[in-house]
Every structure is written in structure tokens, then in C-alpha cells.
TORGUZA-868628 format. One record per residue: x, y, z of N, C-alpha, C in turn; residue in one letter; residue number from 1. Coordinates in steps of 0.02 Angstrom, whole numbers. Each point is the difference from the previous one (the first is absolute). Layout:
BEGIN
nu->X, nv->Y, nw->Z, cau->X, cav->Y, caw->Z, cu->X, cv->Y, cw->Z, rest->a, nr->NUM
...
//
This chain:
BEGIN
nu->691, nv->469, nw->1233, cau->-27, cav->47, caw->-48, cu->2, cv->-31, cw->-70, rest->x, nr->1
nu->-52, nv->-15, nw->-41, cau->-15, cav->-7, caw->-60, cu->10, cv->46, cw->-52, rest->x, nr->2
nu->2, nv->-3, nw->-59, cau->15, cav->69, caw->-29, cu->-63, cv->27, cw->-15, rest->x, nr->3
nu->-41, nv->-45, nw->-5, cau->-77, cav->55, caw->11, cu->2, cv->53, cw->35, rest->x, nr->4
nu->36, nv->-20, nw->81, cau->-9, cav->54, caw->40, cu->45, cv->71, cw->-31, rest->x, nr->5
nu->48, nv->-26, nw->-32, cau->42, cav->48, caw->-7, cu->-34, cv->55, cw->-60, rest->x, nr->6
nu->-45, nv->-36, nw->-32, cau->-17, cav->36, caw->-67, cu->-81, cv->16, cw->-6, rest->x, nr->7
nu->-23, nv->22, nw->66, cau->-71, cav->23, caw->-7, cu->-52, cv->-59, cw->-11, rest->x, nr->8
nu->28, nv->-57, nw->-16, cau->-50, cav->-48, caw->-39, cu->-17, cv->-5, cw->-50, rest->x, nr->9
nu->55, nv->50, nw->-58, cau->-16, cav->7, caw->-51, cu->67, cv->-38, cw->-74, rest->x, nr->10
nu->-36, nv->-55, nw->-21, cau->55, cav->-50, caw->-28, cu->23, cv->32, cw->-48, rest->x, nr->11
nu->-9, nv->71, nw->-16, cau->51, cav->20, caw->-74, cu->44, cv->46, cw->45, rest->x, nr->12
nu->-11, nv->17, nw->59, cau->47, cav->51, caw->49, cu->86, cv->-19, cw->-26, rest->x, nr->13
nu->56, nv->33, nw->-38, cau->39, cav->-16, caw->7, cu->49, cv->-64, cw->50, rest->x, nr->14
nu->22, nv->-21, nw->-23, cau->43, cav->-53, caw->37, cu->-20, cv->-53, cw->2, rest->x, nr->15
nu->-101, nv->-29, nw->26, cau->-24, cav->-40, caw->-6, cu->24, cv->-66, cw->-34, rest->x, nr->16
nu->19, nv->23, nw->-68, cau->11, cav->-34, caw->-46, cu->79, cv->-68, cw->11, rest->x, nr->17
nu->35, nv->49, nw->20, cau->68, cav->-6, caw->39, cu->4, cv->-50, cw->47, rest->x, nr->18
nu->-57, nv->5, nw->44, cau->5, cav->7, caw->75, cu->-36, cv->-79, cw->-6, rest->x, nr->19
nu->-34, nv->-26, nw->-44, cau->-14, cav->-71, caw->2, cu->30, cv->-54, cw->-77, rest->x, nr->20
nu->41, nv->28, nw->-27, cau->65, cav->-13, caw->-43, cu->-48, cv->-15, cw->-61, rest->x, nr->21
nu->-38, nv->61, nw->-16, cau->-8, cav->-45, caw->-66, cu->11, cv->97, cw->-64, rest->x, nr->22
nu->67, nv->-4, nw->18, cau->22, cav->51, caw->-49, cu->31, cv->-43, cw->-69, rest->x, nr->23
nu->-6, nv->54, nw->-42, cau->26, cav->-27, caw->-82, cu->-48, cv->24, cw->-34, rest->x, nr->24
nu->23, nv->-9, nw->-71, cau->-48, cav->21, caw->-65, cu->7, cv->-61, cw->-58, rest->x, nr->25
nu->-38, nv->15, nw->-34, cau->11, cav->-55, caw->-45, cu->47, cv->30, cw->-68, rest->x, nr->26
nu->21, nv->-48, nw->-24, cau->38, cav->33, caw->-59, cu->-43, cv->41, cw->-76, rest->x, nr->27
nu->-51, nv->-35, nw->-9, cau->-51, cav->22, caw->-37, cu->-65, cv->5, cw->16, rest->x, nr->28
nu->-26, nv->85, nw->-3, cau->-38, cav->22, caw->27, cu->-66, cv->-6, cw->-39, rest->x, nr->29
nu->1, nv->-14, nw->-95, cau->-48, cav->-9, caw->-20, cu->2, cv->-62, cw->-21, rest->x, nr->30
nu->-28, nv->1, nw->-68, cau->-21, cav->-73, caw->-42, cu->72, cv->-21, cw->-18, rest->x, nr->31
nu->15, nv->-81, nw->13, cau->77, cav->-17, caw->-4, cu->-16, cv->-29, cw->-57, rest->x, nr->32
nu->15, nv->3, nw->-57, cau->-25, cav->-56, caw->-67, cu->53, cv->-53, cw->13, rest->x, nr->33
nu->59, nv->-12, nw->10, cau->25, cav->-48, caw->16, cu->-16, cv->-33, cw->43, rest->x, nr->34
nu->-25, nv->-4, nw->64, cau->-51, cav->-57, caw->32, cu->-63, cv->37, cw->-14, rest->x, nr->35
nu->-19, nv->14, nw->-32, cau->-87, cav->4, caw->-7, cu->-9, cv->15, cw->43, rest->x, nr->36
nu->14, nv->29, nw->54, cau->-33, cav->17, caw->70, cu->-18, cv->80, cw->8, rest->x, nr->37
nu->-43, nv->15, nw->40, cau->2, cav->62, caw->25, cu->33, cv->30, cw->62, rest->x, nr->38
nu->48, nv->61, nw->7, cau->17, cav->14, caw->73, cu->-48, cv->54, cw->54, rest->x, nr->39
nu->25, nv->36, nw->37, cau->-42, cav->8, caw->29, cu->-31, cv->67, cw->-10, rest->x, nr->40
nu->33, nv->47, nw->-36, cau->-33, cav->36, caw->-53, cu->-67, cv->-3, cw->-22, rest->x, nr->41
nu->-2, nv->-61, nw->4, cau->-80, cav->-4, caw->-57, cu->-24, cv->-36, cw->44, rest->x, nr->42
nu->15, nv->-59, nw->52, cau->-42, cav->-50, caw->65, cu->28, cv->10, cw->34, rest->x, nr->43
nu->-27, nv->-12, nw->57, cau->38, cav->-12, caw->79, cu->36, cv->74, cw->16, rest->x, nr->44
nu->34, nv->36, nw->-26, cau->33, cav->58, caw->3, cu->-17, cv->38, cw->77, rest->x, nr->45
nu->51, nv->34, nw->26, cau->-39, cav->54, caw->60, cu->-34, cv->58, cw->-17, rest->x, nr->46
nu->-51, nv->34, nw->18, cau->-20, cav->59, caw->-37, cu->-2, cv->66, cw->20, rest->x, nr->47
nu->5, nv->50, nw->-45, cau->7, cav->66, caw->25, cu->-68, cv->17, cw->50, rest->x, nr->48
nu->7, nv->56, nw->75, cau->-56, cav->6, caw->9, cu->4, cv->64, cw->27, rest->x, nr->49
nu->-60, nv->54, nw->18, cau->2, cav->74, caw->18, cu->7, cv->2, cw->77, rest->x, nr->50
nu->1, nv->38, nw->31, cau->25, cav->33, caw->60, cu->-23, cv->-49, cw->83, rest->x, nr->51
nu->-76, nv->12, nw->-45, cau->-45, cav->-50, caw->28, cu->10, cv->-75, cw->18, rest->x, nr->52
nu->32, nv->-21, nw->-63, cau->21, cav->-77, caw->-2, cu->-48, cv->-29, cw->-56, rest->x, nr->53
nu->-40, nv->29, nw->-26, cau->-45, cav->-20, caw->-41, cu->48, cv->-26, cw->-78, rest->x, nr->54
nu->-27, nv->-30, nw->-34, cau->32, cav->-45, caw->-56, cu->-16, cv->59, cw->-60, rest->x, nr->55
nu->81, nv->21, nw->-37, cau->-33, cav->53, caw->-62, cu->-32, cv->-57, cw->-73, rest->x, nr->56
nu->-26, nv->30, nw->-35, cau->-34, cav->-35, caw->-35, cu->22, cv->26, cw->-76, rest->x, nr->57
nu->17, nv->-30, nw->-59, cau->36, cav->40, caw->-42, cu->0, cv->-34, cw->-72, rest->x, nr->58
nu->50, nv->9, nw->-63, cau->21, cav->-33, caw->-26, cu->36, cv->-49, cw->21, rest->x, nr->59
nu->-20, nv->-88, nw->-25, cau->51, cav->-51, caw->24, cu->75, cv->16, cw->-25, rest->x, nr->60
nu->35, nv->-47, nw->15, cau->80, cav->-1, caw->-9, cu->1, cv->-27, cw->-76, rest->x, nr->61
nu->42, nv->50, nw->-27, cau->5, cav->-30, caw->-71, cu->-53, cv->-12, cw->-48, rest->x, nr->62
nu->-54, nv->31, nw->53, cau->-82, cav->6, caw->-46, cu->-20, cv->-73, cw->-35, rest->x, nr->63
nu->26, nv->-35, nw->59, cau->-13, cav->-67, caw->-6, cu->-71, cv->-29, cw->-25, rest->x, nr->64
nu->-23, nv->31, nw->66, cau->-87, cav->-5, caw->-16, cu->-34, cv->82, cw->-21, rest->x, nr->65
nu->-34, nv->-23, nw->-21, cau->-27, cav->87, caw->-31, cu->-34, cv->30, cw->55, rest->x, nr->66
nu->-39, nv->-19, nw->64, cau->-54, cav->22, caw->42, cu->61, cv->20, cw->65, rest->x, nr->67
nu->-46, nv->55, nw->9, cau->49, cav->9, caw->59, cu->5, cv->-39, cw->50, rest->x, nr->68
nu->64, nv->-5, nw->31, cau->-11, cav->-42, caw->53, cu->65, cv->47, cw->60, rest->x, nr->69
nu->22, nv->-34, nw->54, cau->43, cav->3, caw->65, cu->84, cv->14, cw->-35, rest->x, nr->70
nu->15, nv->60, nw->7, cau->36, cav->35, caw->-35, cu->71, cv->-46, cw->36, rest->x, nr->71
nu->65, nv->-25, nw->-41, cau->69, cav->-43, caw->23, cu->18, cv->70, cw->44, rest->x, nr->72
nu->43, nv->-42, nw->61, cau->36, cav->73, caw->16, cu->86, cv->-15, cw->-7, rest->x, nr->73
nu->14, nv->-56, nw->-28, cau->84, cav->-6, caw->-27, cu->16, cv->-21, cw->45, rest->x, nr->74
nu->-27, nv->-29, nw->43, cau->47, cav->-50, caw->66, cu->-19, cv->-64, cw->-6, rest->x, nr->75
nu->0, nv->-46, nw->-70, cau->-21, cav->-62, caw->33, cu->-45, cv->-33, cw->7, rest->x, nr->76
nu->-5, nv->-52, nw->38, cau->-65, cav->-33, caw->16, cu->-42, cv->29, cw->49, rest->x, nr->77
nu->-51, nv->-23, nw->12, cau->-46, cav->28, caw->70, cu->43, cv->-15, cw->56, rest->x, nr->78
nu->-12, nv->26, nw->51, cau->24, cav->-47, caw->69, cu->-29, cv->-50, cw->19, rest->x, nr->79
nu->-60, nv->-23, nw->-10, cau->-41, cav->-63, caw->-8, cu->41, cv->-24, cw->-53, rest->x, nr->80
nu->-9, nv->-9, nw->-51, cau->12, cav->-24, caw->-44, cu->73, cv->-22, cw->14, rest->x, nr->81
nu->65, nv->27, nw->9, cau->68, cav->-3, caw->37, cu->0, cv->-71, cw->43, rest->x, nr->82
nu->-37, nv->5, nw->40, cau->-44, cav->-39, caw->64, cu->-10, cv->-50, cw->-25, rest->x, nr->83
nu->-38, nv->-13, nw->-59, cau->-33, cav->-64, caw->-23, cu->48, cv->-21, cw->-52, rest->x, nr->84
nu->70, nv->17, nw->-32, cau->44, cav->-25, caw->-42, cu->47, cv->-29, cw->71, rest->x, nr->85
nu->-5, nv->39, nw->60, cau->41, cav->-35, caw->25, cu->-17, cv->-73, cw->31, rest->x, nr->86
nu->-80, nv->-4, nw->39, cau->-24, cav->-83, caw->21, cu->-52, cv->42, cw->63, rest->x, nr->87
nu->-19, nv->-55, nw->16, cau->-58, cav->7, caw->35, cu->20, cv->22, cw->106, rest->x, nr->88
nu->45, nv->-2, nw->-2, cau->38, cav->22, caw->60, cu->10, cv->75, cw->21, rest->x, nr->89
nu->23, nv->45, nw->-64, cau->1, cav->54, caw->-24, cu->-75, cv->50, cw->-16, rest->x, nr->90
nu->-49, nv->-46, nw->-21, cau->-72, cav->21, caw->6, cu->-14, cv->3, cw->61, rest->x, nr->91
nu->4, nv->-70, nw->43, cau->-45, cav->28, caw->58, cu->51, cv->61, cw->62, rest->x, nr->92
nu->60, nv->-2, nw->-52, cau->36, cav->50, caw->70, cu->-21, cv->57, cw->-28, rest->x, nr->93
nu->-1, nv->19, nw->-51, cau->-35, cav->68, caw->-44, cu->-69, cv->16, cw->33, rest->x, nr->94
nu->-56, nv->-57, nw->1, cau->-65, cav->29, caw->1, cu->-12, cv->-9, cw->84, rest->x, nr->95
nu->34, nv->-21, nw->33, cau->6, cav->9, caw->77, cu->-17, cv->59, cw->31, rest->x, nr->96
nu->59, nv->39, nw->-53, cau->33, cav->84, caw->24, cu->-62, cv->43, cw->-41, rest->x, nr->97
nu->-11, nv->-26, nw->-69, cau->-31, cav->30, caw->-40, cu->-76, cv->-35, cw->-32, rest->x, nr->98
nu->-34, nv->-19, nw->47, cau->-72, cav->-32, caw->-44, cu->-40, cv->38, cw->-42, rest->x, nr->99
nu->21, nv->65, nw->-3, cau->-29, cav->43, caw->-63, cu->25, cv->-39, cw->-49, rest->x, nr->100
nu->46, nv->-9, nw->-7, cau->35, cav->-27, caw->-79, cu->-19, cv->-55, cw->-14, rest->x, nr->101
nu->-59, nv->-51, nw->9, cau->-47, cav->-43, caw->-1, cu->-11, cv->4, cw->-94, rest->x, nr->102
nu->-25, nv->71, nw->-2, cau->-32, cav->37, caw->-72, cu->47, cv->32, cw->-12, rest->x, nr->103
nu->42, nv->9, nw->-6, cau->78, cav->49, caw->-19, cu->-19, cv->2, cw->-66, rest->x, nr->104
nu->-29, nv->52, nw->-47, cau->-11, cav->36, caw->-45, cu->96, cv->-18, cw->-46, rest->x, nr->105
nu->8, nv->-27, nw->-61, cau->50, cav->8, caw->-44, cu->-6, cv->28, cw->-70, rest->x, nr->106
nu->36, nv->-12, nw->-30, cau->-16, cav->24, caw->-67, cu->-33, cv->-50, cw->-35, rest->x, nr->107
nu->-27, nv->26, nw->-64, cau->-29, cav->-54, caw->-22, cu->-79, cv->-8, cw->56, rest->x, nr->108
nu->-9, nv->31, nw->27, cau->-56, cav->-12, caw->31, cu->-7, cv->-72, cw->51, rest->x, nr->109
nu->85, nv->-23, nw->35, cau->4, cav->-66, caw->13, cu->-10, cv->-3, cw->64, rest->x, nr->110
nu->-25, nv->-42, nw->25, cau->3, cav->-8, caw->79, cu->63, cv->-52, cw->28, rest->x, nr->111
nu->2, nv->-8, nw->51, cau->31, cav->-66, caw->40, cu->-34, cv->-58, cw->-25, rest->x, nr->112
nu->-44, nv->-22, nw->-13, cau->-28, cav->-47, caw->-13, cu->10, cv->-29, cw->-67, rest->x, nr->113
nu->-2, nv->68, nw->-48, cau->15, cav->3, caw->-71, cu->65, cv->-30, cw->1, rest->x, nr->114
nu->71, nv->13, nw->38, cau->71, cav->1, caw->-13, cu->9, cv->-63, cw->11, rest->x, nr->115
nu->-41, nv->-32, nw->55, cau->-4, cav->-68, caw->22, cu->7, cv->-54, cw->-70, rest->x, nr->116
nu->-37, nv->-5, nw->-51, cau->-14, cav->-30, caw->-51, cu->47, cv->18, cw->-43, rest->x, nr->117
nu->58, nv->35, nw->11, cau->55, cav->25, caw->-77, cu->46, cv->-53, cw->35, rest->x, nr->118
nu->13, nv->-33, nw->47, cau->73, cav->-42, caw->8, cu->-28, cv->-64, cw->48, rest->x, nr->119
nu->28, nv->-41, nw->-30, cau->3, cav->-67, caw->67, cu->-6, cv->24, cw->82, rest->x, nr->120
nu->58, nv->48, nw->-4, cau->2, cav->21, caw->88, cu->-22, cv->30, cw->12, rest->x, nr->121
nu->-51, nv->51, nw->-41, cau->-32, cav->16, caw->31, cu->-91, cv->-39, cw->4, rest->x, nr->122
nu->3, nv->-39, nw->-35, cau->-46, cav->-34, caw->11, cu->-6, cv->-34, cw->86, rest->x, nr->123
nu->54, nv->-16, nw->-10, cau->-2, cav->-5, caw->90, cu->-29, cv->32, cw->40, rest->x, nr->124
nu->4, nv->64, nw->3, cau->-35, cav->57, caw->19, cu->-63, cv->17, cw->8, rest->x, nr->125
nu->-45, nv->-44, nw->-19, cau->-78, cav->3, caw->-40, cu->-30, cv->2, cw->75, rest->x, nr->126
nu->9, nv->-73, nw->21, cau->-31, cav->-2, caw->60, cu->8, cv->39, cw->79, rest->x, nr->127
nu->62, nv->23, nw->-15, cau->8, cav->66, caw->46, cu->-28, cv->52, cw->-4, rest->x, nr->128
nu->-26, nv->35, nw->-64, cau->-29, cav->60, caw->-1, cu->-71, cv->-22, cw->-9, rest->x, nr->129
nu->-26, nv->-60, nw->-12, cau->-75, cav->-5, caw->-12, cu->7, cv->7, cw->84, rest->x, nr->130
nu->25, nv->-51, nw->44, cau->-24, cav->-1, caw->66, cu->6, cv->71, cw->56, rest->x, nr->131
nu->27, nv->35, nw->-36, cau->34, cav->96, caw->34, cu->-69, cv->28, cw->-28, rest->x, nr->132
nu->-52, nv->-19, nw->-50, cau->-36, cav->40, caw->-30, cu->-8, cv->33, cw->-83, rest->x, nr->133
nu->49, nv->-24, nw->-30, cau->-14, cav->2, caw->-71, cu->-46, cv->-12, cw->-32, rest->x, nr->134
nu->-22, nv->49, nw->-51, cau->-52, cav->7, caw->-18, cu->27, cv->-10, cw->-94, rest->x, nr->135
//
């Protein structure tokens, strides 16, 4: 039994997250001026969504960007995104269970593909999700 089975097939189903080890948060959720970086607040972030599963759409985090975009929901990175800080082993065990998350919607309007290009390791990653179907 996979935890797909256990969770409908649905990768934000509680535990999911747990259940293929990529729990944690980051320490800073918006703009860090001490590394110049952004957290996941404003990129990569997981996002709030309605009943449905649909993505809410809102003021950004910290009104980062002025246009609305994929509302933070305070947990962190995406689970893709989680996936792709950890290496390319972790992606394909993620999109095995879960090939929806191909396009995994983040904040910031980011994809998997997008997160790919913020770190070395995950640059690794590139050619795994172009060949799964990344768009």
C-alpha cells in the first residue's frame, strides 16, 4: 500500500506530507533582506485551497506583488517544491504516487519547473520533470 492509496489520491490529504518525509518549514516565510532571498511566502510556498481543492486566489504574502495571485497557506514550501530541495530521487517517488503535481500550482505563481532554477539541486531535477511532462 502506497500512501496514495491511503489518501484518495489526493497529495494535500493530510499525512501525505509525512508519509514521504518531506515535513518542515522554513524559518522565513517572506523577503529575508539578510540573504536577499525570498521564502516561501512569496515563491514556491504551499497554497491555500477551497473544499473542492481548487487554488484560492487573493492578496500576495506581505503584498509582495500587488496582483493577485495563489493565496500562502503558512505551511512552508509546496510538496513539490519539498521534493525538489530534497534531489531527484524524492521527485520521481513523489510524482509516481502523484503525477498531478507535474504543474503543482505555488505561490508566486511558481511551478516545479520554476523551483527547479532557484538552487543547484534542484536544477538536477529539470530533466525529470521535463521527461514526466512539464510544461
Amino acid at each position: 500500500s502506497t500512501p496514495a492509496d491511503n489518501c484518495c489520491n489526493d497529495p494535500y490529504s493530510p499525512g501525505v506530507a509525512e508519509a514521504y518525509g518531506l515535513i518542515g518549514n522554513s524559518s522565513v516565510d517572506g523577503f529575508d533582506e539578510a540573504s536577499d532571498s525570498v521564502g516561501p511566502g512569496i515563491y514556491g510556498g504551499s497554497v491555500q485551497r477551497d473544499i473542492n481543492g481548487d487554488i484560492l486566489i487573493g492578496t500576495q504574502y506581505e503584498n509582495h506583488n500587488h496582483v493577485p495571485g495563489p493565496l500562502y497557506d503558512g505551511s512552508g514550501y509546496s510538496l513539490m517544491g519539498r521534493a525538489i530541495h530534497i534531489g531527484r530521487e524524492k521527485v520521481n517517488e513523489l510524482l509516481e504516487d502523484y503525477p498531478q503535481l507535474i504543474e503543482e500550482v505555488s505561490t508566486g505563481g511558481a511551478r516545479p519547473l520554476h523551483i527547479c532554477g532557484m538552487s543547484e539541486r534542484g536544477q538536477h531535477c529539470t530533466q525529470i520533470l521535463i521527461d514526466a511532462g512539464a510544461d
